[in-house]
N, C-alpha and C positions, 0 to 999 in steps of 0.2 A: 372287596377288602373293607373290613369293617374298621370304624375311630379308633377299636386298641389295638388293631394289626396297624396303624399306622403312627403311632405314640412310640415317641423313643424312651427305652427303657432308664431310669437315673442311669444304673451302674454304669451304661456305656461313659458319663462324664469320668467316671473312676477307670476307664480302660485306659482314658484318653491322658487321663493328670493321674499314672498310678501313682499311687499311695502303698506301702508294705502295713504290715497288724502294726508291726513297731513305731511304725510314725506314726498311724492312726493314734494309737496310744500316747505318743510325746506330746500329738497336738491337744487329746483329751483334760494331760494333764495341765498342758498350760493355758487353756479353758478355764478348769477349774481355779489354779491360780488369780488368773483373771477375774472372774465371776464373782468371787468366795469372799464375803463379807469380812470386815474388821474381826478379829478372834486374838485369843490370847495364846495359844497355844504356842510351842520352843518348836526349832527344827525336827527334832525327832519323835514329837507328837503328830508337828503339822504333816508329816510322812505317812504317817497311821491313818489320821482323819480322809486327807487327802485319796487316798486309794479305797477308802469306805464310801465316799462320797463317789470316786468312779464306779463304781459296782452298784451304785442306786440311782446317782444321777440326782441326788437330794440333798441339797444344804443344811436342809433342816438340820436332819441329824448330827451338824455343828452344835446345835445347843444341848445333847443329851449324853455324847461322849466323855466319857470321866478317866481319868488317868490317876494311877497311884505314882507320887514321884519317885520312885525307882525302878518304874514299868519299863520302860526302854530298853533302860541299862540293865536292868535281869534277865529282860529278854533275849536279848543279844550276848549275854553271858551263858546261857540257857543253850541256847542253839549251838552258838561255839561248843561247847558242851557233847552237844549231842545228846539232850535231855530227851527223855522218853516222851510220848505225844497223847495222850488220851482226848478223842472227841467223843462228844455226847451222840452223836447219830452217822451214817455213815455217810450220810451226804457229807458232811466235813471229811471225815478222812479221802472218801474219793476228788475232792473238789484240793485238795491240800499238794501241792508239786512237788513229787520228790526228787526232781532236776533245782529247783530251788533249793529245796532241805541238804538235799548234798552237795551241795556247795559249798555249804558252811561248813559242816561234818560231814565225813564219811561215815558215821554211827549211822545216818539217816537210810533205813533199808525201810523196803514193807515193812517188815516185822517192828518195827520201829514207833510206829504207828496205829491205836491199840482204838477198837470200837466195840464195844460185850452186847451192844442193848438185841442184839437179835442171836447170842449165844443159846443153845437148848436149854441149860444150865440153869442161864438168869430166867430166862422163859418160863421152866419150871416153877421157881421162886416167887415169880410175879402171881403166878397162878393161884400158887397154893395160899399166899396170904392176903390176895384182892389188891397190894399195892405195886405200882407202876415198875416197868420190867428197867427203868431209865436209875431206877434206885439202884436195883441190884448190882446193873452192870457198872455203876461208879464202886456201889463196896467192891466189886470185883477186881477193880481194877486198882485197889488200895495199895499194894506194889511199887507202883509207877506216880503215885499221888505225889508223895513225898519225893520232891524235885523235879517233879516233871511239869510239864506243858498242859494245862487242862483247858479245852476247846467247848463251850456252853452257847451253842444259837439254837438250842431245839428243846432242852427239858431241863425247866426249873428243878423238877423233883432231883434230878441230878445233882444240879448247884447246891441245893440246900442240902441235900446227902454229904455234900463236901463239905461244908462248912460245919457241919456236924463232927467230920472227920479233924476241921480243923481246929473245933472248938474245945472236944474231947479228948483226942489224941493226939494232938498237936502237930498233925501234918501238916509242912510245908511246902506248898507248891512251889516252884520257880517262878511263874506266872500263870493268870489265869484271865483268860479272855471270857468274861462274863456278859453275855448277848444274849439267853435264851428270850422266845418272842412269844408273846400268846395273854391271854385274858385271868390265869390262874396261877397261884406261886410266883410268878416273875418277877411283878415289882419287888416284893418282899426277899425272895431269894437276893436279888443284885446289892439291896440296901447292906443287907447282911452283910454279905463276902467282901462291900467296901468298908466293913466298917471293923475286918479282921485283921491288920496289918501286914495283910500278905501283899503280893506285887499284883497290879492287876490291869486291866482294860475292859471298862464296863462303859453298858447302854442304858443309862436311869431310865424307868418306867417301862412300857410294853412292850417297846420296838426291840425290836432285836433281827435274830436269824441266822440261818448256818453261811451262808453268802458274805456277810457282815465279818464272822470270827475268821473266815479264810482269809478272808481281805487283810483284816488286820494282822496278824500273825506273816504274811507272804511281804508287808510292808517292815515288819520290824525281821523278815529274810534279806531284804533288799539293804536297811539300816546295817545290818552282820556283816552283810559281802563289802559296803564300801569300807569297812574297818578291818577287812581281809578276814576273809573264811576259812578253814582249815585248822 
């Protein structure tokens, strides 16, 4: 018998003190409670922040979180609603619960939930003009812009699309979670869209990510249900 045949594996301590996901979780968050430096954020911020920091396991990103002050409260008007959902990449819509979303509304089907960037369509378009296939699929998705939910952790080219929409044509989102994450258009894109009067939740400078806009968006879910969903 060799030293790691005779090494007790951790998990066995978790056979022995089970634990369910759910408690794992309550304990995570009251960790982060714990942990989480002075900040200034209201209850229904520190909700948002809160569940962003669970999903990285990083406090930093307490200094780069930016809230428009009727982000919330549109949000959660939005959802009650049953506001249409557009994500920039599909990882966001696959990552998005729609056991959560319908909780609030019964509006919240697949179909509900709207991702173009890998449509033939847009594909097409991106081809033929050399620009990013993340453009098209937000013009495409112009419909839905206006009141809806727009989900940004993957393509700035997207965001700035929008705000073009929002700039020119005066679309209004409901809320827009602005996260895209990468080295190109980012910074600039975020500056923008906070600087458009629209409702929002943004990530100043590079950081961002599609992980990031689920989180937040599934935390301003959680903020809808205790005010009763339906």
């Amino acid at each position: 018998m060799t030293e790691t045949d005779k090494r007790r594996p951790l998990v066995r301590d978790l056979y022995e003190n089970r634990l369910s996901g759910e408690q794992i979780e309550k304990l995570s968050f009251q960790a982060i409670d714990q942990l989480a430096p002075a900040h200034g954020f209201d209850k229904g911020q520190w909700e948002v922040v809160r569940r962003m920091i669970h999903t990285v396991a990083d406090f930093n990103i307490m200094d780069i979180v930016r809230f428009s002050g009727d982000a919330i409260e549109a949000g959660i008007a939005a959802l009650k609603a049953g506001s249409p959902i557009y994500c920039d990449s599909n990882m966001i819509k696959n990552g998005l619960s729609l056991a959560k979303l319908s909780s609030i509304s019964d509006r919240y089907t697949s179909d509900a939930i709207r991702c173009h960037v890998a449509d033939a369509d847009v594909a097409a378009e991106a081809t033929a003009t050399g620009l990013p296939r993340s453009l098209y699929a937000m013009r495409k998705a112009r419909p839905i812009a206006d009141g809806g939910i727009l989900l940004f952790g993957n393509a700035p080219v997207a965001l700035l699309e929008l705000n073009r929409m929002i700039i020119e044509e005066g679309v209004r989102p409901a809320l827009v979670m602005a996260m895209p994450v990468g080295f190109v258009h980012v910074v600039e894109s975020k500056e923008e869209l906070m600087s458009l009067g629209v409702p929002y939740v943004a990530m100043e400078g590079r950081r961002g990510g599609s992980p990031l806009a689920v989180a937040a968006l599934h935390a301003i879910c959680s903020l809808a249900k205790a005010k009763g969903g339906q």
